[in-house]
MIMI-72602 format. One record per residue (C-alpha): residue number from 1; residue in three letters; x, y, z. Coordinates in nm, 2 decimals, m for minus. Layout:
<rs>
     k     r        X        Y        Z
   NUM   ALA        X        Y        Z
...
</rs>
This chain:
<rs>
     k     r        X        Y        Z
     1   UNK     6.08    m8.65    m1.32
     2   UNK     5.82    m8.40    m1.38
     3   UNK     5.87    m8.06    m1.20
     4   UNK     5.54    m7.88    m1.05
     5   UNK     5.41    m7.58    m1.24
     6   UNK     5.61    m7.23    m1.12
     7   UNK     5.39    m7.01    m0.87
     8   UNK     5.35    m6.78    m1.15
     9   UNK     5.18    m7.02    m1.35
    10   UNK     5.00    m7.14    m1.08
    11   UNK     4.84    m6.81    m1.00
    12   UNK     4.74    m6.70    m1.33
    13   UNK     4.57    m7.05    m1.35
    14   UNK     4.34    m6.96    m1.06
    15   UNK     4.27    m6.58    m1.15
    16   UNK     4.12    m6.69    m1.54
    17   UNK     3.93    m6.95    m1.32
    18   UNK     3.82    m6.69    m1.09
    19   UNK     3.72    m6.45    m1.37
    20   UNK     3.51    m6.71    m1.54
    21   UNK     3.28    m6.79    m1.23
    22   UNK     3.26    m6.42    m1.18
    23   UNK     3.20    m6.28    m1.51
    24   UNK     2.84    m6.43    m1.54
    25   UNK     2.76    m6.30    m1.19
    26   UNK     2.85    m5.94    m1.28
    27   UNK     2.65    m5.98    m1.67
    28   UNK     2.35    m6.11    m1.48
    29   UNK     2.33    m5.83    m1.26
    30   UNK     2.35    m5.58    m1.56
    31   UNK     2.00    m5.45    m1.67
    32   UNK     1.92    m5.65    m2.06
    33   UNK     1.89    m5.35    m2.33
    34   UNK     1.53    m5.28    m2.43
    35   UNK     1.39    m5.53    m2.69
    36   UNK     1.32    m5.39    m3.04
    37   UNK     1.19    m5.61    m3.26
    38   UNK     1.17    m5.62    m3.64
    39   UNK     0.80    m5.52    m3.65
    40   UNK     0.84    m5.24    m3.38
    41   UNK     1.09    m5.04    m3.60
    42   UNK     0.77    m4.90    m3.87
    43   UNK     0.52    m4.85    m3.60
    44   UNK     0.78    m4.59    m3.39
    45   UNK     0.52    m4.30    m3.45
    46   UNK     0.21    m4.49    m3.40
    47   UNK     0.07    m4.38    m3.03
    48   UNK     0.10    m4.66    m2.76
    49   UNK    m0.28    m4.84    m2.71
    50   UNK    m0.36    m4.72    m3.12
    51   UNK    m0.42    m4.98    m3.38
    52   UNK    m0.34    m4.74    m3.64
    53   UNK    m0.10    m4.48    m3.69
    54   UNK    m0.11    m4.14    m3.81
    55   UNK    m0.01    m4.23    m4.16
    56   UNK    m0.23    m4.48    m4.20
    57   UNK    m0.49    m4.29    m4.10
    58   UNK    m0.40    m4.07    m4.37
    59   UNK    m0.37    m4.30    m4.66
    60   UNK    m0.69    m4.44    m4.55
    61   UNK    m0.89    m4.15    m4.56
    62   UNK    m0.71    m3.92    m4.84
    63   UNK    m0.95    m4.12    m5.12
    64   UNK    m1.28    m4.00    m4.94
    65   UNK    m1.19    m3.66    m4.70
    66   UNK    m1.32    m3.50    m4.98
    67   UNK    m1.69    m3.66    m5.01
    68   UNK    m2.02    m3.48    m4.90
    69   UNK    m2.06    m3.57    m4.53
    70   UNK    m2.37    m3.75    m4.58
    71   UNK    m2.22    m3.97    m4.86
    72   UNK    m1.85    m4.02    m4.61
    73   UNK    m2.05    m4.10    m4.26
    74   UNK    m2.29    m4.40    m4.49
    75   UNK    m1.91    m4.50    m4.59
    76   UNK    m1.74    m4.48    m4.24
    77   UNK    m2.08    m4.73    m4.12
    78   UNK    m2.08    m4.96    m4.41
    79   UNK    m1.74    m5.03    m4.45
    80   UNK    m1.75    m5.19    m4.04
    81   UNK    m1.97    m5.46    m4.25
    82   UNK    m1.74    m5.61    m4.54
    83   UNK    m1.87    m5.88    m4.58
    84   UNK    m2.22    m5.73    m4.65
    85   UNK    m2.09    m5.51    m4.86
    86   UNK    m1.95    m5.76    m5.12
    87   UNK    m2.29    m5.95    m5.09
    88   UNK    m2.44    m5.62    m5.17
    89   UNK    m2.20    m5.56    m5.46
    90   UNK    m2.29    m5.85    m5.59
    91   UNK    m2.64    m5.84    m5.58
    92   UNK    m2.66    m5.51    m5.74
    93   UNK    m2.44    m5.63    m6.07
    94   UNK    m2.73    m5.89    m6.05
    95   UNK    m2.99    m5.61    m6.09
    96   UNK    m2.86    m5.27    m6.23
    97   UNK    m3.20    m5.16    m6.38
    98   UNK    m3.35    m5.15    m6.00
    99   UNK    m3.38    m4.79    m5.94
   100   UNK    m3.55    m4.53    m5.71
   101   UNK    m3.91    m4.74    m5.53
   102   UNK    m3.86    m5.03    m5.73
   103   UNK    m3.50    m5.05    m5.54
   104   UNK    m3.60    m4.97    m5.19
   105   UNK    m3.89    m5.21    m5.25
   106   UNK    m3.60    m5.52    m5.34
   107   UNK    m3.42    m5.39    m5.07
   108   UNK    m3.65    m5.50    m4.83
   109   UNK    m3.59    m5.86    m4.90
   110   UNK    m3.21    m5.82    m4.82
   111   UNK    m3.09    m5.87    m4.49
   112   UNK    m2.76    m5.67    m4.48
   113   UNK    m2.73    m5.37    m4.24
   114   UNK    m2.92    m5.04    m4.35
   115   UNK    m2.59    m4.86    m4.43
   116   UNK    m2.52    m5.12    m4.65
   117   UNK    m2.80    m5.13    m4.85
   118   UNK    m2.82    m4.76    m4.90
   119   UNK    m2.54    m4.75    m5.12
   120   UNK    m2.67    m4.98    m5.34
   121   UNK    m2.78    m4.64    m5.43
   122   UNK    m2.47    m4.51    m5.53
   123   UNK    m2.26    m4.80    m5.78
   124   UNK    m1.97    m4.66    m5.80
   125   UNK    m1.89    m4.57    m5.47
   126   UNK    m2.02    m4.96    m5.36
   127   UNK    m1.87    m5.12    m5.66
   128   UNK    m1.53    m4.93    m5.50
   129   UNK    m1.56    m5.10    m5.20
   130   UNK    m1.61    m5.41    m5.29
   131   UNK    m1.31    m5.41    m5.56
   132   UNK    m1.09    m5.28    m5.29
   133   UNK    m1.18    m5.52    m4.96
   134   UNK    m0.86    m5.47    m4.80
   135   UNK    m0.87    m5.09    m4.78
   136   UNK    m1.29    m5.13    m4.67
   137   UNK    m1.19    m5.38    m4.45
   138   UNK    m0.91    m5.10    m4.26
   139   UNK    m1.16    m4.82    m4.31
   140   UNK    m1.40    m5.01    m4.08
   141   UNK    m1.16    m5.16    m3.82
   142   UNK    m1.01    m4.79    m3.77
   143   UNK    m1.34    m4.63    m3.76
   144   UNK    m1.46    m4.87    m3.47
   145   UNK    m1.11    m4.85    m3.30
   146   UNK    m1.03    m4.48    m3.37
   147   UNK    m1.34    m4.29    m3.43
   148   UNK    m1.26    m3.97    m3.32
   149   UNK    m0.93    m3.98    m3.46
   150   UNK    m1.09    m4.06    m3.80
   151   UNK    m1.29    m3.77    m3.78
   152   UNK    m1.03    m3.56    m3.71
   153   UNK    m0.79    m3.67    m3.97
   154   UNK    m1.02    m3.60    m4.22
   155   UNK    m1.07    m3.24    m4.15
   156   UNK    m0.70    m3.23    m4.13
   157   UNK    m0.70    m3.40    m4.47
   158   UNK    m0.95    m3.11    m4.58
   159   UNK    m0.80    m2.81    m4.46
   160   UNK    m0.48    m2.92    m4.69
   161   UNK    m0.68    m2.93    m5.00
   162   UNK    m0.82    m2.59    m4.91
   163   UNK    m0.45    m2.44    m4.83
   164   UNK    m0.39    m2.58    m5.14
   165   UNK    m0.70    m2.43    m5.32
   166   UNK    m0.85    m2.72    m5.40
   167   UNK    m1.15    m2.73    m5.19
   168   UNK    m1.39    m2.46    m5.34
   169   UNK    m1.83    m2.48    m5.37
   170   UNK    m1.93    m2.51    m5.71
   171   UNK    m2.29    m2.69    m5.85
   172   UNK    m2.18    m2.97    m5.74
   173   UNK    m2.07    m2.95    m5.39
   174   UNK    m2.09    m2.69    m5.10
   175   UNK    m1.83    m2.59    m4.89
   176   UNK    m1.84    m2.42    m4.59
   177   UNK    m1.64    m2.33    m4.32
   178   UNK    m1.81    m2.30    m3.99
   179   UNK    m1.77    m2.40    m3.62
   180   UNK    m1.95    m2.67    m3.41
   181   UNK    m1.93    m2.68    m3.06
   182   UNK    m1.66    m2.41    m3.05
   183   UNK    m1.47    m2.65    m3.30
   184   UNK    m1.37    m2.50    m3.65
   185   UNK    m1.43    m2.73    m3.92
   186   UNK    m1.50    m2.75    m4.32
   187   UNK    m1.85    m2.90    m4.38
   188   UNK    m1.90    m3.06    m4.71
   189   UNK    m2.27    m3.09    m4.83
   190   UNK    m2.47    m3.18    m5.16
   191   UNK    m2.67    m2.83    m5.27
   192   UNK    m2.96    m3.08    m5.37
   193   UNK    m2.98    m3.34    m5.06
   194   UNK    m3.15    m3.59    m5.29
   195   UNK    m2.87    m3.59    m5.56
   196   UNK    m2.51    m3.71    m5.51
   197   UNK    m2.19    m3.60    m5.69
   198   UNK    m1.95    m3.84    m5.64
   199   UNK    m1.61    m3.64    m5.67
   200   UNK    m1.28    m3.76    m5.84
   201   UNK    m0.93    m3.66    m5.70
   202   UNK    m0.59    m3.78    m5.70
   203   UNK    m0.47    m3.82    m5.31
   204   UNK    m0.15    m3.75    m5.39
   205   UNK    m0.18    m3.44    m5.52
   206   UNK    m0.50    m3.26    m5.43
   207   UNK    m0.39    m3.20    m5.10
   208   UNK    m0.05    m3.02    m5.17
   209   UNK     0.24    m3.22    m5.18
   210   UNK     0.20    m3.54    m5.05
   211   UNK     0.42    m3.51    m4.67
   212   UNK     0.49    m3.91    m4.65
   213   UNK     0.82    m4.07    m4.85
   214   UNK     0.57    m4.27    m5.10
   215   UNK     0.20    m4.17    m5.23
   216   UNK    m0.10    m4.26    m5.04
   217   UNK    m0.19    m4.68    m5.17
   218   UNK    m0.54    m4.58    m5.22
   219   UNK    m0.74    m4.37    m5.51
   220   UNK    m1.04    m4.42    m5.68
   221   UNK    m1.01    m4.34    m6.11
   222   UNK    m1.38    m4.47    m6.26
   223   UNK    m1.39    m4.49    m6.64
   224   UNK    m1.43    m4.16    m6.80
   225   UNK    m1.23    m3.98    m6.48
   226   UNK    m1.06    m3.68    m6.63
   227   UNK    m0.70    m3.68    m6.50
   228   UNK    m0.59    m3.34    m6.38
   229   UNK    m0.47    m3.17    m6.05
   230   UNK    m0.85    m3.07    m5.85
   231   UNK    m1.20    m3.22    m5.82
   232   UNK    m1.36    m3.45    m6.08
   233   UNK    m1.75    m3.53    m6.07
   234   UNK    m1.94    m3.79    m6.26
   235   UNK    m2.31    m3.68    m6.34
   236   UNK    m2.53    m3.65    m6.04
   237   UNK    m2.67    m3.94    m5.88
   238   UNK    m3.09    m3.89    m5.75
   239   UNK    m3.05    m4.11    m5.46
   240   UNK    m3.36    m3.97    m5.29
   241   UNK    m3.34    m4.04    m4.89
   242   UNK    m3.11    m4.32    m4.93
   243   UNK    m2.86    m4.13    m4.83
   244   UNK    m2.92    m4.03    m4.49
   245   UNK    m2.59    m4.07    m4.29
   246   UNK    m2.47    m3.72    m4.11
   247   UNK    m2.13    m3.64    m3.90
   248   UNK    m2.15    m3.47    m3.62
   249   UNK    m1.77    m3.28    m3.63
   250   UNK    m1.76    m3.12    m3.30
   251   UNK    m1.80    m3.45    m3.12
   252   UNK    m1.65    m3.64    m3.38
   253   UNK    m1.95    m3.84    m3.40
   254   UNK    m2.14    m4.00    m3.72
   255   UNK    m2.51    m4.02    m3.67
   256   UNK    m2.82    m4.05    m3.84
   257   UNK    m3.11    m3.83    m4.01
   258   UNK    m3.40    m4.01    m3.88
   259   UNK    m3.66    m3.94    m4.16
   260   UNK    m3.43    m4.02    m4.41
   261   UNK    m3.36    m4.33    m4.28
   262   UNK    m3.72    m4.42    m4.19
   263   UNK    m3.81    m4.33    m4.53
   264   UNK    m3.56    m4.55    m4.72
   265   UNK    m3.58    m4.81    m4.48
   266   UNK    m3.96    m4.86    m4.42
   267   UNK    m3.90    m4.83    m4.05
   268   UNK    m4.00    m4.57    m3.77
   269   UNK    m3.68    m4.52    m3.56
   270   UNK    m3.66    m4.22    m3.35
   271   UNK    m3.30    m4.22    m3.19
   272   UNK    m3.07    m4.06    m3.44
   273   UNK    m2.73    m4.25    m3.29
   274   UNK    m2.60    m4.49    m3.50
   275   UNK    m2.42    m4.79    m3.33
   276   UNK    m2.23    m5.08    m3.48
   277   UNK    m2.38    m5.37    m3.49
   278   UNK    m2.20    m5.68    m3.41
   279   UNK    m2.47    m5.94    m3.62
   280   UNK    m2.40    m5.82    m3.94
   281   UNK    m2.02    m5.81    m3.93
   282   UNK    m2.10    m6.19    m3.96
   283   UNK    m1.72    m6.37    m4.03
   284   UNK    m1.54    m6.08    m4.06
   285   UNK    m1.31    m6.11    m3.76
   286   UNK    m1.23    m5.74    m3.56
   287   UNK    m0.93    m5.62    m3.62
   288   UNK    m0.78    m5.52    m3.25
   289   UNK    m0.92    m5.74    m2.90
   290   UNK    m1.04    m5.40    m2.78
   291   UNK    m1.31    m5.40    m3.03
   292   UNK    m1.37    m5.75    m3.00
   293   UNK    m1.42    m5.74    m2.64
   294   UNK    m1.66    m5.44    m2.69
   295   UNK    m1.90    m5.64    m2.96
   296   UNK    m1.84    m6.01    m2.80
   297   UNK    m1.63    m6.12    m3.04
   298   UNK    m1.28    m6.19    m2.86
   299   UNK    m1.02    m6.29    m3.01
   300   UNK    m1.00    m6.67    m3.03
   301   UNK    m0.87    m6.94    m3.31
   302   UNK    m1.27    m6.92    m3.38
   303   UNK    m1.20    m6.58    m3.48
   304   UNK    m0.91    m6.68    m3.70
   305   UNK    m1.14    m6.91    m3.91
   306   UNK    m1.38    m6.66    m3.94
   307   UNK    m1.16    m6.40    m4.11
   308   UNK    m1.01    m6.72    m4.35
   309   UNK    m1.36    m6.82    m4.46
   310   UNK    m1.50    m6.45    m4.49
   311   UNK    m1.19    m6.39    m4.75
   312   UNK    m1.29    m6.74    m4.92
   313   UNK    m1.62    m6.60    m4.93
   314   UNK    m1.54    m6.26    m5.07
   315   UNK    m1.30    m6.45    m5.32
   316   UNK    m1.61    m6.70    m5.42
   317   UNK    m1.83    m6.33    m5.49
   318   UNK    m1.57    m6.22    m5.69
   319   UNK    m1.50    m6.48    m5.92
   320   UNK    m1.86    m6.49    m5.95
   321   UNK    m1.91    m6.17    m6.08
   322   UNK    m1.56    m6.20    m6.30
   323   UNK    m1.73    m6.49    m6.47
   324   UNK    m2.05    m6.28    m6.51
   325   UNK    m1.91    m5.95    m6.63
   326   UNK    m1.78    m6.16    m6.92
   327   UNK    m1.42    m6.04    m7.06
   328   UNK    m1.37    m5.69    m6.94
   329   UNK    m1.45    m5.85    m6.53
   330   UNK    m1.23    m6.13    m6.58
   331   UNK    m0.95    m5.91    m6.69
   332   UNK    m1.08    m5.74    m6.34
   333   UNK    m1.01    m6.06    m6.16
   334   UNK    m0.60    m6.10    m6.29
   335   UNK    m0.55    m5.74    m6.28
   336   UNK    m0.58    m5.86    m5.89
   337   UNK    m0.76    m5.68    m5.57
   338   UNK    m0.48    m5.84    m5.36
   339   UNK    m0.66    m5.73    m5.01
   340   UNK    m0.90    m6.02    m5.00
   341   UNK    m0.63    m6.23    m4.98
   342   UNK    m0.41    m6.12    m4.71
   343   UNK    m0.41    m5.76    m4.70
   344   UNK    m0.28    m5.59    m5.02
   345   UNK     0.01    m5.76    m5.08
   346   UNK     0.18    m5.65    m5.42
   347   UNK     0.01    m5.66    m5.74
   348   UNK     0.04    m5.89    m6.05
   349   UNK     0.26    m5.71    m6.22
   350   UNK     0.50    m5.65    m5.88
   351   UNK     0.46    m6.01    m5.84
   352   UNK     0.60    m6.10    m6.19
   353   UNK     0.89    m5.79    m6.14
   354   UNK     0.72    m5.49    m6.27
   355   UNK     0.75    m5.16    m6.09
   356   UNK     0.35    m5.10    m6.16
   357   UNK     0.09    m5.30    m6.03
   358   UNK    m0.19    m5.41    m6.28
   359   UNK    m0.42    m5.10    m6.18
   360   UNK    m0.22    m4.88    m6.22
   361   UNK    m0.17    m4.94    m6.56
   362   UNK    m0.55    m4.99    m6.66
   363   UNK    m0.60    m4.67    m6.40
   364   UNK    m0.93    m4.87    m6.30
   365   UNK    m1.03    m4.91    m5.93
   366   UNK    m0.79    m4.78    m5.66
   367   UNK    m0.47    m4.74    m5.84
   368   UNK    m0.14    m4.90    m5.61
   369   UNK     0.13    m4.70    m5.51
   370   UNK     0.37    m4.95    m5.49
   371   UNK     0.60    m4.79    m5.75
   372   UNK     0.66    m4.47    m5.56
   373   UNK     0.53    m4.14    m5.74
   374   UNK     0.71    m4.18    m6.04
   375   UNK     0.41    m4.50    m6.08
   376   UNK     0.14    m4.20    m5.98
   377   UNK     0.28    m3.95    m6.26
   378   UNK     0.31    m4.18    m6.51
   379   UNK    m0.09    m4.32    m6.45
   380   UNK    m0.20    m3.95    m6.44
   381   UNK    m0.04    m3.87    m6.75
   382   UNK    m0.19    m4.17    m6.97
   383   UNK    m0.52    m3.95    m7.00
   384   UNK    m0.89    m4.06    m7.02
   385   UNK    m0.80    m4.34    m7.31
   386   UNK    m0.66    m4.55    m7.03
   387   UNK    m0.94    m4.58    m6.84
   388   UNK    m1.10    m4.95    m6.78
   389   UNK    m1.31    m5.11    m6.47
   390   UNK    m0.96    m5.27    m6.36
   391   UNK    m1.02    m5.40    m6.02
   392   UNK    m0.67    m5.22    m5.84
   393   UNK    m0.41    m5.42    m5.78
   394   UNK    m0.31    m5.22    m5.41
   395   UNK     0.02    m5.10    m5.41
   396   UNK     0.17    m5.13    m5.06
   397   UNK    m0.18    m5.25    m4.97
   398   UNK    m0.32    m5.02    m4.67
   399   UNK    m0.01    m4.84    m4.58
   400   UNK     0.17    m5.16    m4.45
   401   UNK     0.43    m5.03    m4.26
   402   UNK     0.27    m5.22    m3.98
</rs>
């Protein structure tokens, strides 16, 4: 004969039962702890509603603060038009003896946006573009989504490299500090507006030390570029009116100078605002819906194809040119511009285990800072010898900390 359970068995039987059918009451009623996922951890200091944060705005513009105004507001407009501006690229590698008239009179037959075709006028600065899509590509989507903020990050940028006396006039470049619209700000400006002086300057260290755990991802070293601690300038470039972009720096604005452009362009505007237009962005898709929405061009699996057959497209110029430019451009090509292809992943090098990418060691195109700034040091102290037309190999790829 069996006898029943004791009452003191029974009752702690029913008070576990009990605390099971009330214990996911009393959680349910608890408030869930705030979500933080993997990608939100990086982007802590970026500003809710901003597509880019303050340092990425910072390693974006650190390679150009430093240009004439006229020369960075052409950039700031062309670089909204990648795709243009490897069609552009490639057409002038096609036809490198077209020069003053005889250039704005090919010009004519191109169909890329105006900004675009001026810098046709100015190779090296377009050929670094082109060779670094991923950080044009940023440039452009930050400058539609952030414009002010770009503005303002590069006179920040400025006033670094003149605390850290870096940022003086000489015969190449004037400097001048001045105030618009009750705004203080450092004006940069060619002394001969038809001739451009493309200046040379290693981000990481003109502006000080560099205030971020790892050097800025982007710099620009052509061949011949003398490695050293200030300003480096190739010989003057007679650009004529082509360049006629102008930035308006108390209302952060980039606009136009109206018989510059008429001039180079053949055309008789007479509204010196310049606006982004949507045509010519062609299947580049926009970065953030915001700017979609604003140009028509929402974000939609439409809009995903686009941006794949833009990069198969950019991809298609390049190898193009690589198998034009003979040798030297194909060693371009495997030294890898990795931001076509997905946005600057690691170079060759950091995909095969080396600390460097490929750029950095041929210290052609914008050098990668994947390494950290012992990689920097060691490509500034190679010296001149090292110099090649190696395409840059990214780094981190646009500061992606995203």
């Amino acid at each position: 004969m069996q006898s029943k359970p004791s009452l003191t068995l029974r009752l702690m039987v029913l008070a576990v039962c009990a605390s099971l059918a009330v214990e996911p009451m009393v959680l349910a009623q608890q408030p869930a702890p705030p979500a933080q996922s993997a990608a939100a951890a990086p982007s802590a200091a970026q500003p809710a509603g901003k597509t880019f944060s303050q340092q990425q705005l910072d390693e974006l513009l650190a390679p150009i603060a430093l240009y004439p105004d006229a020369l960075l507001a052409q950039i700031l407009m062309a670089s909204t038009y990648p795709l243009e501006v490897v069609e552009a690229a490639r057409w002038q590698k096609a036809n490198p003896g077209l020069k003053d008239k005889a250039l704005e009179d090919a010009l004519q037959k191109q169909s890329w946006d105006p900004s675009v075709k001026s810098l046709t006028a100015v190779p090296q600065v377009l050929t670094m573009m082109n060779e670094k899509l991923d950080w044009t590509t940023k440039l452009g989507d930050a400058f539609l989504a952030q414009q002010a903020d770009v503005l303002k990050t590069t006179q920040k940028l400025r006033e670094k490299a003149d605390a850290a006396g870096n940022l003086k006039s000489s015969k190449e470049m004037t400097v001048e500090k001045t105030t618009e619209d009750n705004v203080q700000v450092i004006k940069i400006e060619q002394p001969n507006p038809e001739v451009v002086y493309v200046p040379t300057y290693n981000p990481a260290t003109i502006y000080g030390p560099w205030w971020y755990p790892a050097p800025p991802p982007y710099y620009y070293y052509p061949p011949g570029y003398p490695y050293g601690a200030g300003l480096a300038f190739a010989t003057g470039i007679v650009v004529g009116a082509a360049i006629w972009g102008n930035v308006g720096w108390g209302h952060n604005e980039v606009n136009v100078n109206v018989n510059k452009y008429n001039n180079f362009n053949k055309t008789n505007i007479s509204n010196g605002n310049w606006n982004h237009s949507a045509e010519h962005r062609k299947g580049a898709a926009y970065r953030d819906s915001g700017t979609a929405q604003k140009y028509n061009r929402g974000a939609s699996a439409q809009a995903t194809q686009s941006r794949e057959q833009f990069r198969g497209k950019a991809e298609q110029g390049r190898s193009e040119m690589s198998r034009s430019g003979g040798p030297q451009a194909a060693a371009q090509q495997r030294a890898g511009d990795g931001g076509a292809r997905g946005g600057g992943g690691a170079g060759a090098s950091q995909r095969s285990g080396g600390g460097a990418s490929a750029s950095q060691r041929s210290s052609g195109g914008f050098s990668g800072a994947g390494g950290g700034g012992s990689s920097t040091r060691a490509a500034s102290s190679r010296g001149s010898s090292s110099m090649s037309r190696g395409g840059g190999g990214g780094g981190r790829g646009g500061g992606g900390r995203r």
